[in-house]
C-alpha positions as a Markdown table, in Angstrom:
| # | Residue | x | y | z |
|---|---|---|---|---|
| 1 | Unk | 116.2 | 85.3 | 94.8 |
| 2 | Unk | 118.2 | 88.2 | 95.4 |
| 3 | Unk | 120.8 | 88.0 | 98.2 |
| 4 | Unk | 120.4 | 89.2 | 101.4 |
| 5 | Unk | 122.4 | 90.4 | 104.6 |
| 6 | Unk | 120.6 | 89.0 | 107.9 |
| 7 | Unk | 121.0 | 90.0 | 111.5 |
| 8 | Unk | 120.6 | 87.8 | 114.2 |
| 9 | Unk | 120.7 | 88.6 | 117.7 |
| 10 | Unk | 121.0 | 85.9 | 120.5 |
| 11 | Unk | 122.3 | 83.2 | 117.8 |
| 12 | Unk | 124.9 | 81.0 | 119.8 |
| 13 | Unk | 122.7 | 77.9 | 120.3 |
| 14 | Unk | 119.0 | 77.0 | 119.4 |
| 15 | Unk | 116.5 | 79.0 | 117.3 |
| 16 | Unk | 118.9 | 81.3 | 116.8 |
| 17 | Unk | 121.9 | 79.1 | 115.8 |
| 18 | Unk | 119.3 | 77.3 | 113.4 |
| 19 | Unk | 117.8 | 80.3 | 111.9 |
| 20 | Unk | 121.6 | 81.4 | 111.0 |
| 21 | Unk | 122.6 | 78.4 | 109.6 |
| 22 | Unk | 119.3 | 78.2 | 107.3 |
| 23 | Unk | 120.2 | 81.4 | 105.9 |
| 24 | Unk | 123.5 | 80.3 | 105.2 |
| 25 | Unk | 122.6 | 77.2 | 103.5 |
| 26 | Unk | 120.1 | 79.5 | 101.1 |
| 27 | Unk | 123.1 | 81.7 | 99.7 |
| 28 | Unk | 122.9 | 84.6 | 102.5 |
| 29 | Unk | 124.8 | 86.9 | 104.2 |
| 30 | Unk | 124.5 | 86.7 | 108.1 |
| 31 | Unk | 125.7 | 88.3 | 111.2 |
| 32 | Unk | 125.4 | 86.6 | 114.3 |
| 33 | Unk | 125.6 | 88.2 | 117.7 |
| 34 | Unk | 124.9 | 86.7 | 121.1 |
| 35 | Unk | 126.4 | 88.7 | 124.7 |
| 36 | Unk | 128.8 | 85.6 | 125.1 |
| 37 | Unk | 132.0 | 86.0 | 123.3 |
| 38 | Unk | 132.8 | 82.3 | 123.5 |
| 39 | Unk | 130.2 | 80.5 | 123.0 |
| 40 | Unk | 129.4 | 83.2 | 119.4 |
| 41 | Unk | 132.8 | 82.0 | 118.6 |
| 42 | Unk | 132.2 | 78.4 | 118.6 |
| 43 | Unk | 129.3 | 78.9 | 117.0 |
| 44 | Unk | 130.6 | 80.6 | 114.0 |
| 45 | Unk | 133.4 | 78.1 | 113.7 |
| 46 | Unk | 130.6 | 75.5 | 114.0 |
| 47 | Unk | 128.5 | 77.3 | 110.9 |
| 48 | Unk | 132.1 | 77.3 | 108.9 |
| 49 | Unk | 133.2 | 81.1 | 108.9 |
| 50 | Unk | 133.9 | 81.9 | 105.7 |
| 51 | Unk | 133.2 | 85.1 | 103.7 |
| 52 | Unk | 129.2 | 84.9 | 103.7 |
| 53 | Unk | 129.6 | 85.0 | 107.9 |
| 54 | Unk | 130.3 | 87.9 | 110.3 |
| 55 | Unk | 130.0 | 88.4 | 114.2 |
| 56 | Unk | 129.7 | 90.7 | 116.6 |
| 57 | Unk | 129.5 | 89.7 | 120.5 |
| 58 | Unk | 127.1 | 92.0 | 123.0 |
| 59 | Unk | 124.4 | 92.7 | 125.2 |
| 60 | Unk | 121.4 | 93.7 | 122.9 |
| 61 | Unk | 120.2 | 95.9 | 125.7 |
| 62 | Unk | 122.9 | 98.4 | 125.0 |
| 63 | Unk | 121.9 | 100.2 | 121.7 |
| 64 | Unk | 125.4 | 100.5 | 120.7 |
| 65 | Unk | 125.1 | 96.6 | 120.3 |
| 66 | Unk | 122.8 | 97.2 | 118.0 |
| 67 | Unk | 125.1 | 99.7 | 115.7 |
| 68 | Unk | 127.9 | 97.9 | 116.0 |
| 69 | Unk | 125.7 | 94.6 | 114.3 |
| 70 | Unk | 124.2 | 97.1 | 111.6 |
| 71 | Unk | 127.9 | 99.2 | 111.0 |
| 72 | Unk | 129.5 | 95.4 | 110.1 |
| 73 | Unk | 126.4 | 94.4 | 108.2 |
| 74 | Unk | 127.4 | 97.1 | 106.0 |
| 75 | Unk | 130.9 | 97.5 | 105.9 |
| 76 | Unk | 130.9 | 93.8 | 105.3 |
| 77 | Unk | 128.4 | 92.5 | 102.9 |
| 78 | Unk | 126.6 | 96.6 | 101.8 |
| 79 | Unk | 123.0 | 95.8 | 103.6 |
| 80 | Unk | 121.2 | 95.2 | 106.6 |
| 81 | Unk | 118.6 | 93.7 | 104.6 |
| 82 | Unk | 116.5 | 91.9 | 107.8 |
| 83 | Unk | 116.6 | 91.9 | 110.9 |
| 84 | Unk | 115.7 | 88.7 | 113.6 |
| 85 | Unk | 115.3 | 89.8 | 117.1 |
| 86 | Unk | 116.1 | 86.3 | 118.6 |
| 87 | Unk | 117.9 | 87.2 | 121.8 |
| 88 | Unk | 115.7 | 86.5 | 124.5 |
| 89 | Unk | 115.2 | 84.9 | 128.1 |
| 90 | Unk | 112.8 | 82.9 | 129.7 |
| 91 | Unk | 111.9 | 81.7 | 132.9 |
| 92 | Unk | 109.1 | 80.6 | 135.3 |
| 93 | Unk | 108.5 | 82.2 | 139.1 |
| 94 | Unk | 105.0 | 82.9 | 140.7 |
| 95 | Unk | 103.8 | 86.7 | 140.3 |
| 96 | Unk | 103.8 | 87.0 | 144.0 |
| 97 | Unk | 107.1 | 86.5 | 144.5 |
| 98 | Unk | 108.7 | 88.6 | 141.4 |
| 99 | Unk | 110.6 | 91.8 | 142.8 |
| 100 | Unk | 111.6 | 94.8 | 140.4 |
| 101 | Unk | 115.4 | 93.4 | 139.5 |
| 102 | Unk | 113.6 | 90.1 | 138.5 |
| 103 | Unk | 111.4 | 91.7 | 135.9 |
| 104 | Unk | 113.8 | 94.5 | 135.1 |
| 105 | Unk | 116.4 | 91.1 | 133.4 |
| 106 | Unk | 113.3 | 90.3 | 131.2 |
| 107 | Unk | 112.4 | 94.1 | 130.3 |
| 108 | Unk | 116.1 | 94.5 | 129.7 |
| 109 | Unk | 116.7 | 91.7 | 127.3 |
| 110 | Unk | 113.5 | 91.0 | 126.1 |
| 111 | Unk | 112.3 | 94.4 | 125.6 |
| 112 | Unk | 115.0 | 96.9 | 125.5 |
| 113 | Unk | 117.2 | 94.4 | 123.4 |
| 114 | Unk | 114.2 | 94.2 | 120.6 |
| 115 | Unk | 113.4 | 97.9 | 120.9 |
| 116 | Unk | 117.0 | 99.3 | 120.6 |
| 117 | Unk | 118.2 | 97.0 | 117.9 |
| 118 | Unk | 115.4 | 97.9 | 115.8 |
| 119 | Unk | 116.0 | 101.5 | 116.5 |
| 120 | Unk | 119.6 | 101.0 | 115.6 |
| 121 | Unk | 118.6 | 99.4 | 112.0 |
| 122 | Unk | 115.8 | 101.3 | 110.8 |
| 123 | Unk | 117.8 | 104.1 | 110.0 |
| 124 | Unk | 119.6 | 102.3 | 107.0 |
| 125 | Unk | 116.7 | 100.4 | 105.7 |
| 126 | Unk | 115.2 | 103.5 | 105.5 |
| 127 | Unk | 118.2 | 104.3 | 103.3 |
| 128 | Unk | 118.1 | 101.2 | 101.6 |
| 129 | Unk | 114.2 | 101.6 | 100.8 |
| 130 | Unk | 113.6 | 98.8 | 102.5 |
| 131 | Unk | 113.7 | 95.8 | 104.8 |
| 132 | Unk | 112.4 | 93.1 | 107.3 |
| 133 | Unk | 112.4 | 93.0 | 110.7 |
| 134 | Unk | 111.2 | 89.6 | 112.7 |
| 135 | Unk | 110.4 | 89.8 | 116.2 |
| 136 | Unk | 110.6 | 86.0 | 118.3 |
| 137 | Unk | 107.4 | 86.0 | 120.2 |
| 138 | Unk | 105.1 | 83.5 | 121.9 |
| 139 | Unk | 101.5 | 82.3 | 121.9 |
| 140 | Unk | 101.4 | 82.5 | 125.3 |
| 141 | Unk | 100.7 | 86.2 | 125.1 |
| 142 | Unk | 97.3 | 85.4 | 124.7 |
| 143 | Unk | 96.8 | 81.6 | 125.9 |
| 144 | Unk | 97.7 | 81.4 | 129.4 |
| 145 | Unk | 98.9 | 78.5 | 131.0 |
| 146 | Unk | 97.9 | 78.5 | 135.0 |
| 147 | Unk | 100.9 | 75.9 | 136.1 |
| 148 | Unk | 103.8 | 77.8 | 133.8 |
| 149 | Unk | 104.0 | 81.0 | 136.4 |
| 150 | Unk | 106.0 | 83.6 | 133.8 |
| 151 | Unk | 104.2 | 87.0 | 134.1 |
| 152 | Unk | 107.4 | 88.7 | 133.8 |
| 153 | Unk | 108.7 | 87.1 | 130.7 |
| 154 | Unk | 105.3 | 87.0 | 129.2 |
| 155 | Unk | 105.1 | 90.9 | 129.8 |
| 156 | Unk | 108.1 | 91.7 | 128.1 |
| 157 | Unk | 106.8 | 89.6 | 125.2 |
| 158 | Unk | 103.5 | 91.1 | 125.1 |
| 159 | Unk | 105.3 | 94.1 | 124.9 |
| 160 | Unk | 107.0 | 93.1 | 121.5 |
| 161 | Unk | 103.5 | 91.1 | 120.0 |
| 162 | Unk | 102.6 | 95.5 | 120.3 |
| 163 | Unk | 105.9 | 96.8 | 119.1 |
| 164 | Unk | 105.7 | 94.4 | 115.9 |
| 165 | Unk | 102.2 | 95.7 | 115.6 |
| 166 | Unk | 102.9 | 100.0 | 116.0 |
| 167 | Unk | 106.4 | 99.9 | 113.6 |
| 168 | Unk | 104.2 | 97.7 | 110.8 |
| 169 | Unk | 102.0 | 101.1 | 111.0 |
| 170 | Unk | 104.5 | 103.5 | 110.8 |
| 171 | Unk | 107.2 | 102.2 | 108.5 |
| 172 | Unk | 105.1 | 99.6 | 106.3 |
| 173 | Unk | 104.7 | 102.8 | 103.7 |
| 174 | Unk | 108.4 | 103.1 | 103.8 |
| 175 | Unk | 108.5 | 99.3 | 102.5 |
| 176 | Unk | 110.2 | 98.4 | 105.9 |
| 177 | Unk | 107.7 | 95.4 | 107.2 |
| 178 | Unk | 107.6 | 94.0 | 110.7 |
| 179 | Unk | 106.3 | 90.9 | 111.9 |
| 180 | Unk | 106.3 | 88.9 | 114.9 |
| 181 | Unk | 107.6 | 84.9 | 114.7 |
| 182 | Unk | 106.0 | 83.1 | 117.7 |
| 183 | Unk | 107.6 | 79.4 | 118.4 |
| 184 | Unk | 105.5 | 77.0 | 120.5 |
| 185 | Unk | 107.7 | 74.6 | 122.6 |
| 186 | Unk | 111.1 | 73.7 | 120.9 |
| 187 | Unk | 113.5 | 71.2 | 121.2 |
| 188 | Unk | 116.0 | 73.3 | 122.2 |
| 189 | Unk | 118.7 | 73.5 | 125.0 |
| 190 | Unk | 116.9 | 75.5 | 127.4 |
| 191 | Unk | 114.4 | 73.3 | 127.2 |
| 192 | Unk | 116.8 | 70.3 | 128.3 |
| 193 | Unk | 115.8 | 66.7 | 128.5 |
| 194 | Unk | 112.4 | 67.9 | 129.5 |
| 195 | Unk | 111.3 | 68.9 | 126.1 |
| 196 | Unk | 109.1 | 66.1 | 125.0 |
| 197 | Unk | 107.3 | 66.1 | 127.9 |
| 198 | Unk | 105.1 | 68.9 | 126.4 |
| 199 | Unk | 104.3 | 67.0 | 123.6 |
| 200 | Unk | 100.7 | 67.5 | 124.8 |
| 201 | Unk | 100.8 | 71.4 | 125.2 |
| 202 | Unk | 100.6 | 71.1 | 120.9 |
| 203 | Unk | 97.5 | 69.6 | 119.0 |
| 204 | Unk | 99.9 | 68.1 | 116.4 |
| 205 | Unk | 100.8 | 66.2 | 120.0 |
| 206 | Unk | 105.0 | 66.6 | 119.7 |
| 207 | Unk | 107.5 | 69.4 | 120.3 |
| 208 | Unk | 108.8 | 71.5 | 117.8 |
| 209 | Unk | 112.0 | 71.5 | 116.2 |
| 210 | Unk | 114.4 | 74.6 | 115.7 |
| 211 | Unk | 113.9 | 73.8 | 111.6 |
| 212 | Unk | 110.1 | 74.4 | 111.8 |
| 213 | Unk | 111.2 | 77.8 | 113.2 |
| 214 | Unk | 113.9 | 78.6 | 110.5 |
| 215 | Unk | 111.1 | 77.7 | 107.8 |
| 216 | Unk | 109.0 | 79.9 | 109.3 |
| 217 | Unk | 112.0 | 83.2 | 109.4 |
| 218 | Unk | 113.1 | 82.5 | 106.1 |
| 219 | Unk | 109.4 | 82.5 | 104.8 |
| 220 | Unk | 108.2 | 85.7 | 106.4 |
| 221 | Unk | 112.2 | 87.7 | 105.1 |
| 222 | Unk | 111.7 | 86.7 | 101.9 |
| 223 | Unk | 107.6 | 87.8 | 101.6 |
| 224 | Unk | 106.7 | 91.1 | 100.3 |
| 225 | Unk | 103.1 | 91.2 | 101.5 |
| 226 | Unk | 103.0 | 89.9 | 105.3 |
| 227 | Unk | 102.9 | 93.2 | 107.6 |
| 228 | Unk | 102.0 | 93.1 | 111.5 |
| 229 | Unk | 101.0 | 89.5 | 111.3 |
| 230 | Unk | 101.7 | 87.7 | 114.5 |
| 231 | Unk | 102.6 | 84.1 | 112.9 |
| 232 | Unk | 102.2 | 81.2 | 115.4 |
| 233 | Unk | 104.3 | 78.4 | 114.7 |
| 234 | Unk | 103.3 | 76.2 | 117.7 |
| 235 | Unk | 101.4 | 73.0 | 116.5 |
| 236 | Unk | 97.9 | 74.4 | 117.3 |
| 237 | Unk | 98.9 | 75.1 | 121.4 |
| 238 | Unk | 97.4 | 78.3 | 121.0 |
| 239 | Unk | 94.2 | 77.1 | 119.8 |
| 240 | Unk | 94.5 | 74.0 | 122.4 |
| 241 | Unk | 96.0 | 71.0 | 123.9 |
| 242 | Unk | 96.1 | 67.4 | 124.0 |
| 243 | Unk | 95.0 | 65.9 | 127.2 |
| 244 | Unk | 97.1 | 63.0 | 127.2 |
């Protein structure tokens, strides 16, 4: 399988992180990019540096976050081959009491951060005659959950289940496809020790792990026929729970 040059936003720890490293271990190219300079450090010396590995710390908000990540792609490795949108926030907090900053941090990074560093790497795939971009989304978009209060995360994601959906239409012709990867609940650290607690959320009855997700990304980069599919990876919570 021909080798690739992957971007990853928000990859310092979980899904991210995992998602990198999986590329990696296939024969990749990868950049990883997350707004905190320290902890992207550690985390390349963690997947081993070395010549298949570039980073580049910064807010995804900014669009010139997003040129900077596809100007090394291809002064590094010659490609921006795919693009995961990974960087992302989440957080609970009844609608009532959300005020416009609150919202505006999950528009900002959620949002703007997807939106702009798509924008910033359509420009060479379009040169390149191709390439993948995969959005990290949620079934919660459309299975709500009345004690997890998130409307302003889950707007901003909503947001990006339509974005995936309006670039497949425009640039699928161009052989750029876009596609939207949505994780049920992960084992990973923002999750804490509290993670297998919502075992019964998923009808498989356990959490994921940040390896089912990888599977999942790799799959949908390396496909050259799924277009504007929203891909649940979630272990049936959006069809329905367990009542344990």
């Amino acid at each position: 399988m021909k080798k690739q040059t992957i971007i990853i936003t928000g990859a310092s720890s979980g899904i991210g992180k995992e998602v990198a490293r999986y590329f990696l271990e296939k024969g990749d190219n990868v950049v990883i990019n997350s707004a905190t300079k320290r902890k992207l450090e550690d985390t390349y010396e963690e997947l081993g540096g070395g010549p298949n590995l570039a980073m580049v710390a910064g807010d995804v908000s900014q669009k010139h976050t997003g040129d900077r990540l596809v100007a090394t792609a291809v002064e590094k490795f010659g490609s921006a081959d795919v693009l995961v949108n990974n960087a992302g926030i989440f957080e609970t907090k009844p609608f009532l009491e959300v005020d416009e900053d609150y919202l505006d941090r999950f528009l900002r990074t959620n949002l703007k951060g997807t939106f702009f560093t798509t924008q910033a790497v359509i420009p060479q795939m379009l040169k390149q005659h191709g390439g993948v971009v995969i959005n990290i989304g949620t079934p919660l978009v459309n299975h709500g959950l009345g004690g997890v209060p998130a409307s302003a995360p889950l707007s901003s994601k909503g947001a990006i289940h339509s974005l995936t959906v309006q670039l497949a239409a425009e640039f699928g012709r161009r052989n750029i496809r876009v596609n939207t990867v949505a994780p049920g609940t992960i084992r990973t650290p923002m999750h804490g020790d509290q993670s297998d607690s919502m075992a019964g959320l998923a009808l498989v009855n356990r959490v994921g792990e940040v390896e089912d997700i990888a599977e999942m990304v790799y799959t949908v980069a390396k496909s050259n026929f799924i277009n504007g599919a929203i891909i649940n990876v979630d272990g049936g919570m959006g069809a329905g729970h367990n009542l344990n």
